[in-house]
C-alpha positions in Angstrom: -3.1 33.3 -55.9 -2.5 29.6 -55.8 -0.2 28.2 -53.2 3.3 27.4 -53.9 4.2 23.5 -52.3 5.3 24.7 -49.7 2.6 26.7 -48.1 0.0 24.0 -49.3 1.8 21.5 -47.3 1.1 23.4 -44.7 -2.2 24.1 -45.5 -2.7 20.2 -45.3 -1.4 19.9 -42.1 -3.5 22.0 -40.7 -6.8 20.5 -42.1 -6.0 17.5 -39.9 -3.3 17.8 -37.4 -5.2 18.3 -34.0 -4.2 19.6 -30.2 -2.9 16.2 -28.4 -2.0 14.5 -32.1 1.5 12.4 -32.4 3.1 13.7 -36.1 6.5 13.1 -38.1 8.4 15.8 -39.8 10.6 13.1 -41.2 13.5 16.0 -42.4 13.5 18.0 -40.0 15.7 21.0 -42.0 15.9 24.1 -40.7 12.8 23.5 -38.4 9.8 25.2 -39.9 7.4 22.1 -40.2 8.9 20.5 -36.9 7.7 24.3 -35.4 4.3 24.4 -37.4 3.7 20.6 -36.2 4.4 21.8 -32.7 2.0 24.4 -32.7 -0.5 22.6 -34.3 -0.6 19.6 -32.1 -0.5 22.0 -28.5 0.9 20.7 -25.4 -0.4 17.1 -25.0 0.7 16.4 -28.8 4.0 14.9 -30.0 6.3 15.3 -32.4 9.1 13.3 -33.8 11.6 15.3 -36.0 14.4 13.4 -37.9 17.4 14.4 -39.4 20.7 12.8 -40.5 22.8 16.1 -39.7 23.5 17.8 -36.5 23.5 21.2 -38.1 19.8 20.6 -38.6 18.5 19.3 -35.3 20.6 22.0 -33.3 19.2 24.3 -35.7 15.5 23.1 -34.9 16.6 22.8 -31.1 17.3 26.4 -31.1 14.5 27.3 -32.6 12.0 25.1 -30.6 13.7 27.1 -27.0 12.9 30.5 -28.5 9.3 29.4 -29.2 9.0 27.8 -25.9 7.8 24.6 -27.7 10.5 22.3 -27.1 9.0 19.7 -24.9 6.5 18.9 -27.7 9.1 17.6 -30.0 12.0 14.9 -29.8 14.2 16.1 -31.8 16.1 12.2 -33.8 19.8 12.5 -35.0 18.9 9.6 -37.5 17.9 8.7 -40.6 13.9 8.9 -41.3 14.0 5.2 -42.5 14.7 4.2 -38.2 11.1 5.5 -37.6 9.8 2.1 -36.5 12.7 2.3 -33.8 11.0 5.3 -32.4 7.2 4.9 -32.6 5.6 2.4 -30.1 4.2 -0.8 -31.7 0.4 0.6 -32.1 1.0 4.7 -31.9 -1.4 6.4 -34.0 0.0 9.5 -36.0 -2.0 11.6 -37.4 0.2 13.3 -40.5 3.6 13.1 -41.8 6.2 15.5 -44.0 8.8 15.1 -46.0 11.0 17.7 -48.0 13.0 15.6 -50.7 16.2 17.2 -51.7 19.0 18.5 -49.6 19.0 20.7 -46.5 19.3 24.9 -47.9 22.4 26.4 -47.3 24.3 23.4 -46.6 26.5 20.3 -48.2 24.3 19.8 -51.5 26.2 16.0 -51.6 23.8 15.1 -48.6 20.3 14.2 -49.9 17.1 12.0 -49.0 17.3 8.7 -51.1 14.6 7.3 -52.6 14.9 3.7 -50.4 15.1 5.8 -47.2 12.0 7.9 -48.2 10.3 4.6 -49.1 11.0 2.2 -46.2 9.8 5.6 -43.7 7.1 5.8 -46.1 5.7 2.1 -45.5 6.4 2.6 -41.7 4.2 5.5 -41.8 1.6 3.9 -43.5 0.9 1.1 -40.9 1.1 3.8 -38.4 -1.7 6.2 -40.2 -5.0 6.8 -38.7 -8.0 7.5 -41.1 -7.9 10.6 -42.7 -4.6 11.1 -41.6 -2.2 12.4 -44.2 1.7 11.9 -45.2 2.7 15.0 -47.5 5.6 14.9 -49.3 7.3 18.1 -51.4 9.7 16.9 -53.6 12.9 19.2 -54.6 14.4 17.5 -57.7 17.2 20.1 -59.0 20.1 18.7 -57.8 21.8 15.3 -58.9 19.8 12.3 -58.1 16.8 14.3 -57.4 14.8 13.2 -61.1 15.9 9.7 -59.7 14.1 10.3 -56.4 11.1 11.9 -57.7 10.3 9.5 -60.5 10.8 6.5 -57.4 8.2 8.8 -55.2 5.8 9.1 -58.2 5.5 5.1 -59.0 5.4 4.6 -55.1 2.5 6.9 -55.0 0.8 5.4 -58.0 0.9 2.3 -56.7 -0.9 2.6 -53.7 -4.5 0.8 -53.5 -7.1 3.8 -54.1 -9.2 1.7 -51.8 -7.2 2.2 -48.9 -5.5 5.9 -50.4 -6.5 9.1 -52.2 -3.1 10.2 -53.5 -2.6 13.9 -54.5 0.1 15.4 -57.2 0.0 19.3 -56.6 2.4 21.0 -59.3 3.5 24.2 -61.5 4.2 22.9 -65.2 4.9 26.4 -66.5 7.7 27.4 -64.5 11.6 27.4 -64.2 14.1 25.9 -62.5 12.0 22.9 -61.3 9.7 24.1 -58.9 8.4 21.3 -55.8 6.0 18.8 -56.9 3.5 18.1 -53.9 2.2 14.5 -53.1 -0.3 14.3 -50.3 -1.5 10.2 -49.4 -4.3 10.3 -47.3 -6.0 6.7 -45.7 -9.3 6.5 -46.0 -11.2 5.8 -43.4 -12.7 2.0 -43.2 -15.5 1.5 -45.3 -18.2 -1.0 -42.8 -20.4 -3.7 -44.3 -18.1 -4.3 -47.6 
């Protein structure tokens, strides 16, 4: 069976997040990536997990305890697009996720915006190590999200394909807009060019 979005994303995480990594789940939700990120990067990794709503980080706080993995992540009540406040000046991370859209079973009014998603996005990107990947799972059913993913898509476009492979991972035969998957990955420095 092919992979929905959701568990591809995660299947891309764990092709290059490594024990002792620094990562970014850049909305943090309901805490599944933050705790897959956790795992993945082991005890001398690091996490940063942002989110603009308390619901969400308590959410992920709680769920971090019970998985005794809490000291991996720092847990940011603030907006993704605040990353460079965060990260120290020359701190390598090693992949990033984003889920565009609203957080489930909560106030559909609050959603990611397209200028947040971008100015995190260009942080990240100066942050990047080689093969080091930023995924991003677009949920576009609710108002503004078209807006947003059609902002994403010409971001990803426009990125240099000699610093970027850029991946679109979608369904184009189902309902009720399924997630469309964008995966940037920098390539590593080519040498004598």
């Amino acid at each position: 069976m092919l992979q929905t979005a959701l568990h591809f994303s995660h299947t891309l995480l764990k092709e290059v997040v490594q024990p002792g990594n620094h990562v970014v789940d850049a909305t943090m939700g309901n805490g599944n990536d933050t705790q897959l990120l956790a795992e993945l990067v082991g005890k001398t990794g690091k996490v940063y997990a942002f989110d603009i709503q308390e619901q969400a980080v308590q959410t992920t706080k709680q769920r971090l305890t019970e998985q005794q993995l809490a000291e991996r992540v720092h847990c940011i009540h603030d907006g993704h697009q605040h990353l460079s406040n965060y990260l120290g000046k020359d701190e390598p991370i090693h992949a990033a996720i984003f889920n565009l859209g609203y957080l489930p079973k909560s106030d559909k009014q609050i959603i990611t915006l397209p200028e947040t998603t971008k100015q995190a996005l260009h942080t990240l990107q100066t942050h990047l190590v080689p093969r080091g990947r930023i995924i991003i799972v677009a949920y576009y059913g609710h108002e503004g999200g078209v807006e947003e993913l059609q902002e994403i898509t010409q971001y990803c476009e426009s990125l240099p394909q000699e610093a970027f492979n850029v991946l679109n991972y979608q369904f184009i035969n189902q309902k009720n807009q399924p997630p469309i998957l964008f995966c940037i990955e920098k390539k590593p420095m080519r040498h004598g060019n």
